[in-house]
C-alpha positions as MATLAB code, in Angstrom:
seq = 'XXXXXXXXXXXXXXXXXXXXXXXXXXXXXXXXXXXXXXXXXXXXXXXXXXXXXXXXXXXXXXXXXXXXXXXXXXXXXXXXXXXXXXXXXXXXXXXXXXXXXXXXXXXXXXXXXXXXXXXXXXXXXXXXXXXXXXXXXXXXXXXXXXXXXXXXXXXXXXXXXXXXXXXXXXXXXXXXXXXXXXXXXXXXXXXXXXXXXXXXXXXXXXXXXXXXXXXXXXXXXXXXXXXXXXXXXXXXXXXXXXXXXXXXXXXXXXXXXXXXXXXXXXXXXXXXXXXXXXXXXXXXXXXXXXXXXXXXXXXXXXXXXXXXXXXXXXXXXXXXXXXXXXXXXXXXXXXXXXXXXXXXXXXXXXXXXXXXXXXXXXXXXXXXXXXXXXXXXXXXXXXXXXXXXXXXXXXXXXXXXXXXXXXXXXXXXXXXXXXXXXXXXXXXXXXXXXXXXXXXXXXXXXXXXXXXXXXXXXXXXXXXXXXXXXXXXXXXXXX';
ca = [
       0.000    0.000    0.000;
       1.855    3.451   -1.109;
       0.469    6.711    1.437;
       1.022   10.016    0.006;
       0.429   13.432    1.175;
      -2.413   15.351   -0.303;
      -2.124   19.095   -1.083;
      -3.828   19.829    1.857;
      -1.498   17.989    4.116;
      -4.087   15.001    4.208;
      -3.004   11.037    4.288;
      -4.276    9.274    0.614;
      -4.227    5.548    0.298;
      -2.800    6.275   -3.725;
      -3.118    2.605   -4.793;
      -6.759    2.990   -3.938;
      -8.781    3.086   -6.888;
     -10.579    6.114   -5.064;
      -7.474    7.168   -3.712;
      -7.093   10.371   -6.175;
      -9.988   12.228   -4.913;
     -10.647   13.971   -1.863;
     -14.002   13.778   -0.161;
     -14.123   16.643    2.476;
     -11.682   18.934    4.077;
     -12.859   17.494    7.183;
     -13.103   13.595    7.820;
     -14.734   14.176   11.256;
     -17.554   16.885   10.651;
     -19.990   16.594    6.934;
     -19.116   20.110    4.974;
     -23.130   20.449    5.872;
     -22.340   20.616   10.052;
     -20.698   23.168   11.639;
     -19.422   23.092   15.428;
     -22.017   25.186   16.327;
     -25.022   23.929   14.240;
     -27.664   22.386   16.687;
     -27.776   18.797   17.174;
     -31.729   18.357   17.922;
     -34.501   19.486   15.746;
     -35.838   23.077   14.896;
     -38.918   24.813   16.215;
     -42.261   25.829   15.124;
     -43.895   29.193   15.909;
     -46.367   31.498   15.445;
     -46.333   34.417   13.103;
     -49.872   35.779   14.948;
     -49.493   35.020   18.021;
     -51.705   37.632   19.270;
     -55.059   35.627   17.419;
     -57.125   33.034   19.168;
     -57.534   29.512   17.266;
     -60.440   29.155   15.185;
     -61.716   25.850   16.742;
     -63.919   24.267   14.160;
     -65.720   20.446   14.797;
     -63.208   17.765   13.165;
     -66.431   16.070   12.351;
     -67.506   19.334    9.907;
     -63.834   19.418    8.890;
     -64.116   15.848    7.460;
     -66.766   16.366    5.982;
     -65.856   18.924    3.929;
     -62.454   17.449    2.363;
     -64.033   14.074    2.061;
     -65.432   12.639   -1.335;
     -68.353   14.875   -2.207;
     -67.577   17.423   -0.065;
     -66.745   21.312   -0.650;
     -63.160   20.489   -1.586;
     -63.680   17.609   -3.892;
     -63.236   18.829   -7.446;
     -64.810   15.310   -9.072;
     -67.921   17.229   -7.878;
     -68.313   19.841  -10.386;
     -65.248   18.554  -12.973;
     -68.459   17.311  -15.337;
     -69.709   20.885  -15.855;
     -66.161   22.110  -16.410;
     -65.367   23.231  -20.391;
     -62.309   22.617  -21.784;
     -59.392   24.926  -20.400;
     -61.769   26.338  -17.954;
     -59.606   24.498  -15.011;
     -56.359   26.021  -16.287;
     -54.223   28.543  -14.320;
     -51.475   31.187  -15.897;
     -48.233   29.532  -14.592;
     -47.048   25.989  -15.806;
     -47.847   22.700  -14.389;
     -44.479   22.462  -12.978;
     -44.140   25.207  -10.196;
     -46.260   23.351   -7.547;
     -43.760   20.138   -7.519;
     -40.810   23.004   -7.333;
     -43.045   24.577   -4.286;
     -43.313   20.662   -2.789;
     -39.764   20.995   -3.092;
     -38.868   23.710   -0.785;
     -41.504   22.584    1.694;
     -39.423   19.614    1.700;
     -36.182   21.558    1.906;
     -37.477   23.317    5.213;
     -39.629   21.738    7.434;
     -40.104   17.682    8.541;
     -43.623   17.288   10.803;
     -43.487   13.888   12.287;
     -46.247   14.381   14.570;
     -49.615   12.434   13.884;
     -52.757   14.118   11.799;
     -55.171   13.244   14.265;
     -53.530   15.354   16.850;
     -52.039   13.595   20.141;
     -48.836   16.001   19.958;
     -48.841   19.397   21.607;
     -48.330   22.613   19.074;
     -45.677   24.133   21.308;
     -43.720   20.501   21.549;
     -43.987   20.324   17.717;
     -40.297   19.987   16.232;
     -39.230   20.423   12.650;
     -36.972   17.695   11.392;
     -35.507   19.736    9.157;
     -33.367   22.966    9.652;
     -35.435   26.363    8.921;
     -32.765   26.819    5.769;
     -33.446   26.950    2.005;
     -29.716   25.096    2.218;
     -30.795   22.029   -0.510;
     -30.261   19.964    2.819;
     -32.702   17.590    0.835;
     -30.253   16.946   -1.809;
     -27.133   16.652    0.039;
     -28.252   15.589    3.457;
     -24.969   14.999    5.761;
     -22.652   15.666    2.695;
     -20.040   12.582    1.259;
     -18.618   12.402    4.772;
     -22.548   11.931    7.036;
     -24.268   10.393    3.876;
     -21.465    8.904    1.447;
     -24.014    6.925   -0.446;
     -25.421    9.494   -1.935;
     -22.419   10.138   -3.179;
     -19.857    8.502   -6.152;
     -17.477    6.815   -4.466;
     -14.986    7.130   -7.876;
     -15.782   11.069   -7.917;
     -17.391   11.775   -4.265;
     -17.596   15.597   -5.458;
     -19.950   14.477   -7.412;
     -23.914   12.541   -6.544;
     -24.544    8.772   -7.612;
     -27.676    8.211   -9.689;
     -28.753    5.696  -11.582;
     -26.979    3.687  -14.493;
     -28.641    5.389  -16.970;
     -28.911    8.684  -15.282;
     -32.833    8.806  -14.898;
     -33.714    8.067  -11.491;
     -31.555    8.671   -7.688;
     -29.633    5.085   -6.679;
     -31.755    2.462   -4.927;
     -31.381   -0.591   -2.845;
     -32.069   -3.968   -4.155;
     -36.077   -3.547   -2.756;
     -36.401   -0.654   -4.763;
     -35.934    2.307   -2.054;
     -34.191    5.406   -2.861;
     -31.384    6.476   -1.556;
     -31.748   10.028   -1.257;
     -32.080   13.106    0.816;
     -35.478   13.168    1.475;
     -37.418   10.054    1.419;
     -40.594   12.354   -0.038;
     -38.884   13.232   -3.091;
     -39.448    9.866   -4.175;
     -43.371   10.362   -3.372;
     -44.794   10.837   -6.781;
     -42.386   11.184  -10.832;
     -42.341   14.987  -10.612;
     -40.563   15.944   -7.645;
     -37.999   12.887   -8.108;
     -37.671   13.918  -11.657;
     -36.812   17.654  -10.275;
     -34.764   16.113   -7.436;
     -32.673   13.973  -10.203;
     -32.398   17.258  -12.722;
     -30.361   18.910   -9.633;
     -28.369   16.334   -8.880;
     -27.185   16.455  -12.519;
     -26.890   20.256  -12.711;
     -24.862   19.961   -9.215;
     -22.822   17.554  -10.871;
     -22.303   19.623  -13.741;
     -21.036   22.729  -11.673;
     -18.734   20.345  -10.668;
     -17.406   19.923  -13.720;
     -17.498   23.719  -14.606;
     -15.290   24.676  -11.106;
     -12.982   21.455  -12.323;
     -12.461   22.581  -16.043;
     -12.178   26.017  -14.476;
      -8.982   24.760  -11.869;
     -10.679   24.869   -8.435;
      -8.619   22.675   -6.453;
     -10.417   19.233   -5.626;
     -10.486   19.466   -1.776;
     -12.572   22.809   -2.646;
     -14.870   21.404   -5.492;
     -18.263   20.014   -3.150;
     -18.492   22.992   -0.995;
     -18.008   25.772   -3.696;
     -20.370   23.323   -6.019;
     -22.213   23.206   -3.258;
     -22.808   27.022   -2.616;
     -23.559   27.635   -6.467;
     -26.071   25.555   -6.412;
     -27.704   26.476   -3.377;
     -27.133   30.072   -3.997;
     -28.721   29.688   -7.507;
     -31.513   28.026   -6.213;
     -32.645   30.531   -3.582;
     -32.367   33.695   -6.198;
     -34.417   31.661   -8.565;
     -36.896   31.113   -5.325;
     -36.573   34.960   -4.539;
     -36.421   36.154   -8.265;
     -38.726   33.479  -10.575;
     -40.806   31.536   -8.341;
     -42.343   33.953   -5.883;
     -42.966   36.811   -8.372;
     -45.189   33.921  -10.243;
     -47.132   33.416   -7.183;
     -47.666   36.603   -5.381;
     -46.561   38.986   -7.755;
     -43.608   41.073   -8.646;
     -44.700   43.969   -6.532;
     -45.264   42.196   -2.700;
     -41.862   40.752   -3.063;
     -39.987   43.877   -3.937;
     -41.525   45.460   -0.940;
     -40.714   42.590    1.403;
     -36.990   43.085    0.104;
     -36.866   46.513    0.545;
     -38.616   47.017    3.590;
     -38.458   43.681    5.586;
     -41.485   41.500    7.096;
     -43.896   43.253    9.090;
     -45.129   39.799   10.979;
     -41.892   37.251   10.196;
     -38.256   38.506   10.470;
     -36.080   36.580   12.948;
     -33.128   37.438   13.556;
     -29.797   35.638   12.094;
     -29.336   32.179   13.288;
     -32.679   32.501   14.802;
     -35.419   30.927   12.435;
     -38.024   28.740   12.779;
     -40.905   28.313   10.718;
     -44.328   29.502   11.331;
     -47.525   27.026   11.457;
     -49.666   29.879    9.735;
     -47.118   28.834    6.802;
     -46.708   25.208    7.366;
     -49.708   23.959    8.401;
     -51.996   26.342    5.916;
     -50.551   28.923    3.726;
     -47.769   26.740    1.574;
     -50.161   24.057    1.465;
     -52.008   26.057   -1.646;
     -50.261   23.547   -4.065;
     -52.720   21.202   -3.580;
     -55.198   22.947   -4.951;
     -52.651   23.275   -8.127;
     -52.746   19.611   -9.269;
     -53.851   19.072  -12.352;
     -56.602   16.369  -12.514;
     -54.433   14.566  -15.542;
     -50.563   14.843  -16.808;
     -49.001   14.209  -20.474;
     -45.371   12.720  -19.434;
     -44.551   13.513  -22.911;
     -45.807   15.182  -26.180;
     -48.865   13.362  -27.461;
     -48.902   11.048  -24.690;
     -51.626    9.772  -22.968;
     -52.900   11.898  -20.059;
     -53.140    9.949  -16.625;
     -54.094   10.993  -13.194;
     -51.040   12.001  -10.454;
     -52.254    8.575   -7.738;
     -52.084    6.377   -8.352;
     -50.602    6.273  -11.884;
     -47.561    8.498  -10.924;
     -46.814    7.409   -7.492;
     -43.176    7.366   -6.644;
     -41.286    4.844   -4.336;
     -40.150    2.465   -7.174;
     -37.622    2.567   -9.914;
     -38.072    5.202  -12.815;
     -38.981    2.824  -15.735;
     -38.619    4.028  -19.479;
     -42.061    4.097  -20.115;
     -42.444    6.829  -16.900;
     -39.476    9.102  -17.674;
     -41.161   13.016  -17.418;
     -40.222   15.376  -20.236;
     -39.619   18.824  -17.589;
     -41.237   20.602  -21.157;
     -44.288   19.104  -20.549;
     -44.705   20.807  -16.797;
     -41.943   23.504  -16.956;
     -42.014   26.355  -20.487;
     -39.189   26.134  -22.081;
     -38.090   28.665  -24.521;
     -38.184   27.564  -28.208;
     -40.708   24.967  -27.161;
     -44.632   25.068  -27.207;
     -46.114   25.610  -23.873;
     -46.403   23.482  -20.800;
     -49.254   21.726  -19.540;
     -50.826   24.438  -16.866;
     -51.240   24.117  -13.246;
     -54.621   23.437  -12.278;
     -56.833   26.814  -10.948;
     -56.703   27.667   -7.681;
     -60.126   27.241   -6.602;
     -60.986   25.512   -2.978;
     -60.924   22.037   -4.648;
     -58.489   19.462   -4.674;
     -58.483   16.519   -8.053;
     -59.969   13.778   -7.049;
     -56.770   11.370   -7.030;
     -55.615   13.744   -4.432;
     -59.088   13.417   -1.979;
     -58.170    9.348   -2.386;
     -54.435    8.874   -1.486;
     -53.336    5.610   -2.293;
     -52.259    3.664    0.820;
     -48.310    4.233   -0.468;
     -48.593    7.642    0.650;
     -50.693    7.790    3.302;
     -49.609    4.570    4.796;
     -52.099    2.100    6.810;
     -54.846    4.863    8.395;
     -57.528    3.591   10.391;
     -60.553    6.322    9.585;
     -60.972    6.000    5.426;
     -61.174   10.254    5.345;
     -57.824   10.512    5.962;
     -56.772    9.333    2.830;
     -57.948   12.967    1.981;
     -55.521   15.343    1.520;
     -57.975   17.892    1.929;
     -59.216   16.144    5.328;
     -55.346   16.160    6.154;
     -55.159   19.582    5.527;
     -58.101   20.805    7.402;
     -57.719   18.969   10.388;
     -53.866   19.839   10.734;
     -54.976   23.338   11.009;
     -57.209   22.308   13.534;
     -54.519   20.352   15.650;
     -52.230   23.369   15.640;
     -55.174   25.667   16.567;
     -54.425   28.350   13.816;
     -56.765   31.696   13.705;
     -59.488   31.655   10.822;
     -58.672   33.329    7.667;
     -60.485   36.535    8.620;
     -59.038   37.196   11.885;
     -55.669   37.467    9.989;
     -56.908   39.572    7.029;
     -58.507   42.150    9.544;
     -55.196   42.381   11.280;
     -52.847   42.765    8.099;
     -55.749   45.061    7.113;
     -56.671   43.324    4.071;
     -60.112   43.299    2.766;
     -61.805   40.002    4.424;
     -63.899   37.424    1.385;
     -67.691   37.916    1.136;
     -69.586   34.982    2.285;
     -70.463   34.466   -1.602;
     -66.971   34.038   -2.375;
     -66.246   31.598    0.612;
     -69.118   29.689   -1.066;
     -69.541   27.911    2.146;
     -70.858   29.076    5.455;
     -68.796   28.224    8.681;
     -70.047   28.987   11.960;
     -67.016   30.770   13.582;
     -65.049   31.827   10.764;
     -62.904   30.216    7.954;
     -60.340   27.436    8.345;
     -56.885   29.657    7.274;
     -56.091   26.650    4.876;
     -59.405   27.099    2.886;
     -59.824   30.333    2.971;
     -56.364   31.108    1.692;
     -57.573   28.754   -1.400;
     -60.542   30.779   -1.934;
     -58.811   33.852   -1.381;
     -56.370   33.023   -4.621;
     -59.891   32.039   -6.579;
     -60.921   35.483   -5.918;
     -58.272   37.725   -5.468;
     -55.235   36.455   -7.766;
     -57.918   35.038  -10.881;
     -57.301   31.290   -9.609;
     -53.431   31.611   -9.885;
     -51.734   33.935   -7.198;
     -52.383   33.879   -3.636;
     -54.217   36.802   -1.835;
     -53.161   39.273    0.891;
     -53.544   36.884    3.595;
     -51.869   33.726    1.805;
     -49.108   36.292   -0.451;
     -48.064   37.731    2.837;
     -47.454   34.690    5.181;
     -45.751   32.635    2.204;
     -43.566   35.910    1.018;
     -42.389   37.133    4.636;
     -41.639   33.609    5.713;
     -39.465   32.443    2.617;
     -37.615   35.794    2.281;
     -36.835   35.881    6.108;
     -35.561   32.551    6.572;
     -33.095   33.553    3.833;
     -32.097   36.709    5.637;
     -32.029   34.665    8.449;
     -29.086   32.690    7.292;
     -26.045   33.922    7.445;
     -24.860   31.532    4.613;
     -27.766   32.160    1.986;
     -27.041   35.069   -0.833;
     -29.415   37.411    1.118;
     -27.223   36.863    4.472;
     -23.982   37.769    2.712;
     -24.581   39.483   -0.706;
     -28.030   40.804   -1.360;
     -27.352   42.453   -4.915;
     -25.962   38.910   -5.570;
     -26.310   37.763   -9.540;
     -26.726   34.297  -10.928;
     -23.162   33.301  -13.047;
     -24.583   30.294  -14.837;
     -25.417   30.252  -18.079;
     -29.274   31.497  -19.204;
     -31.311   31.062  -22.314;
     -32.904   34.496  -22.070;
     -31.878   37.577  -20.083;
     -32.770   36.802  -16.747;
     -32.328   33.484  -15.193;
     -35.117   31.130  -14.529;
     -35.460   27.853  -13.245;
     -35.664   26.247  -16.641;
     -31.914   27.509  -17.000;
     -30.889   25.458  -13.108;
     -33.296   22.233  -13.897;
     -31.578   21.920  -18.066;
     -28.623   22.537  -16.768;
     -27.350   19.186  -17.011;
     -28.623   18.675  -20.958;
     -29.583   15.157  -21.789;
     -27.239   13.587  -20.009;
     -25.266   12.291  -23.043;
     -28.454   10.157  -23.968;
     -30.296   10.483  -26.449;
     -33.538   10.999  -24.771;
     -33.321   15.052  -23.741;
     -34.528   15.447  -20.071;
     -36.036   18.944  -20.709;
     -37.850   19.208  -24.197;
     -34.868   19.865  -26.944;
     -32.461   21.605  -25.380;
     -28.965   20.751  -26.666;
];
């Protein structure tokens, strides 16, 4: 066995086959942990804490997010015309929402209650850090990782789908990625455009024991001015962001290091991409159009006949448009208002294989204010009982009325005051919350990757990888 020095001073085994690569700068800590970083879980809170809960019967709750209730689009889908369902945005930007849910907050706790709201913990750090692509880094999670190139993620032979085990289970950074084929197919289109950086800083000299954290930081970085700069202008509007930049949150701005996330947001507000899923998806041009569950459920191998064309969900330029996200409406498809048991998991009342059900009664179990309550005290004009469409005796659950507050108030495809406000101040301050995101260490910060048009987009992060070297492109025809 011949040892040899590494440039950094560091002991390489160079008649290992792996031996030419170096991993982390630090074999005892994951480039993701930090000395200080907390060891337990993060915190929920309240961004109201001033408002009473709403308290509305579970059984009325139920009721309305069951089959044939208020929320349950199969209802009314025969009297729809064609189009009529159809938002502005693409089909896409709901999965990339799912995303950073996934990216920030973990709930363990049970839906039918049984935990306390103030001994709720959040399994996942309050960052938009991409901690659910690299996890612990090579070093905490080095099978995520190639083990001939650990700079760089492992996916699949043929590039389509994250690693698995031989019973099928992903190995990955967040086990709900693999729910469903569009947020694995947007979880496997960063790993590629991660491992392309990589490949950029390389051809560009960065030294190797420097490659995954810079790669690391462009990615990330990228990623949270594209959340900032293309994803909430689409869904609150150009206008509410640039004042939450300029003049901070009025109800959500912790200090640095200091975050936690609100369950006005968690449990209500970024839940409003439910009521964005389309009742069918084309995976390609021309193809056939099938339901999201069970047709599309995740937590199996990508097989050829299931890879997504991103064109199909995401508009690409040069390319006819995407498929559109459903409206925004108070009603959920109906493959979504029957979970298959995959997702939901064994549940012993059949309503909670409701996402709707799951939805209402969560904001029940964290006792969060009605909808109303909070629009009087942001001083936004409350709904009319004809556009709730639905009478409740003691005001509005905040998750539904958010929903009917987009139908009415951003034409079925941006969020009100009430939802526009919570999800805006919460995503922009846990960035300026951070002393490691662009906003906690260079606000006027600019994207360097390459774009198609002027401004970056997400299409630009997500195609960044190409096709892969296969002849199949991963988003529409881009070379």
């Amino acid at each position: 066995m011949e040892i040899t020095p590494s440039a950094a001073g560091e002991i390489i085994d160079s008649s290992h086959p792996h031996g030419s690569h170096v991993a982390a700068r630090d074999h005892c800590l994951s480039p993701s942990r930090a000395v200080d970083r907390p060891t337990g879980t993060a915190r929920y809170g309240r961004m109201f804490p001033s408002l009473d809960p709403l308290g509305t019967s579970p059984t009325l709750l139920m009721r309305a997010g069951d089959h044939g209730g208020i929320c349950d689009a199969a209802t009314v889908l025969d009297g729809l015309d064609a189009g009529t369902d159809d938002a502005a945005e693409a089909a896409g930007w709901p999965f990339f929402g799912q995303l950073i849910a996934h990216d920030i907050t973990a709930d363990r706790s049970p839906i039918d209650g049984g935990a306390d709201p103030g001994a709720l913990r959040n399994a996942r750090a309050p960052k938009l850090n991409l901690e659910m692509l690299y996890s612990d880094g090579p070093i905490g999670s080095p099978y995520l990782f190639d083990l001939e190139d650990p700079a760089k993620f492992l996916l699949s032979p043929d590039g389509y789908d994250v690693p698995r085990n031989r019973q099928g289970v992903a190995l990955i950074g967040d086990p709900r990625n693999d729910v469903h084929l569009f947020s694995l197919t947007l979880h496997v289109a960063l790993l590629h455009a991660h491992n392309r950086i990589v490949d950029r800083l390389r051809a560009d000299g960065v030294p190797e024991i420097e490659l995954f954290g810079r790669a690391r930081t462009l990615l990330t970085w990228h990623h949270q001015w594209i959340v900032v700069n293309d994803f909430l202008p689409r869904l609150v509007g150009r206008s509410l962001v640039e004042q939450v930049l300029a003049e901070g949150g009025r109800w959500f701005a912790p200090a640095p290091g200091q975050a936690y996330i609100p369950l006005e947001f968690a449990d209500a507000a970024y839940r409003y991409g439910h009521g964005q899923i389309r009742h069918t998806y084309r995976l390609t041009a021309g193809g056939p159009a099938v339901p999201l569950f069970p047709d599309l459920v995740g937590f199996g191998p990508i097989t050829a006949d299931r890879r997504l064309d991103l064109a199909q969900i995401f508009d690409v330029p040069g390319l006819p448009p995407a498929q559109r996200a459903k409206r925004i409406d108070g009603r959920l498809a109906a493959s979504l208002i029957g979970l298959p048991e995959q997702v939901t998991g064994t549940v012993d009342t059949a309503a909670y294989r409701s996402l709707a059900v799951r939805d209402l009664l969560r904001g029940e179990t964290t006792r969060l204010p009605s909808g109303e309550s909070i629009a009087a005290l942001i001083g936004a004009d409350p709904l009319t009982a004809d556009e709730l469409d639905h009478p409740w005796p003691h005001g509005t659950p905040l998750w539904y009325y958010i929903l009917k507050e987009a139908e009415h108030r951003g034409a079925g495809t941006r969020l009100g005051p009430v939802g526009g406000r919570i999800v805006t101040e919460v995503l922009i301050g846990l960035l300026r919350a951070d002393p490691a995101s662009y906003l906690g260490q260079e606000q006027r910060w600019e994207p360097t990757l390459p774009a198609a048009e002027t401004r970056f987009a997400l299409v630009d992060l997500i195609g960044l990888g190409g096709n892969h070297g296969r002849p199949e492109p991963v988003v529409g025809a881009r070379p």
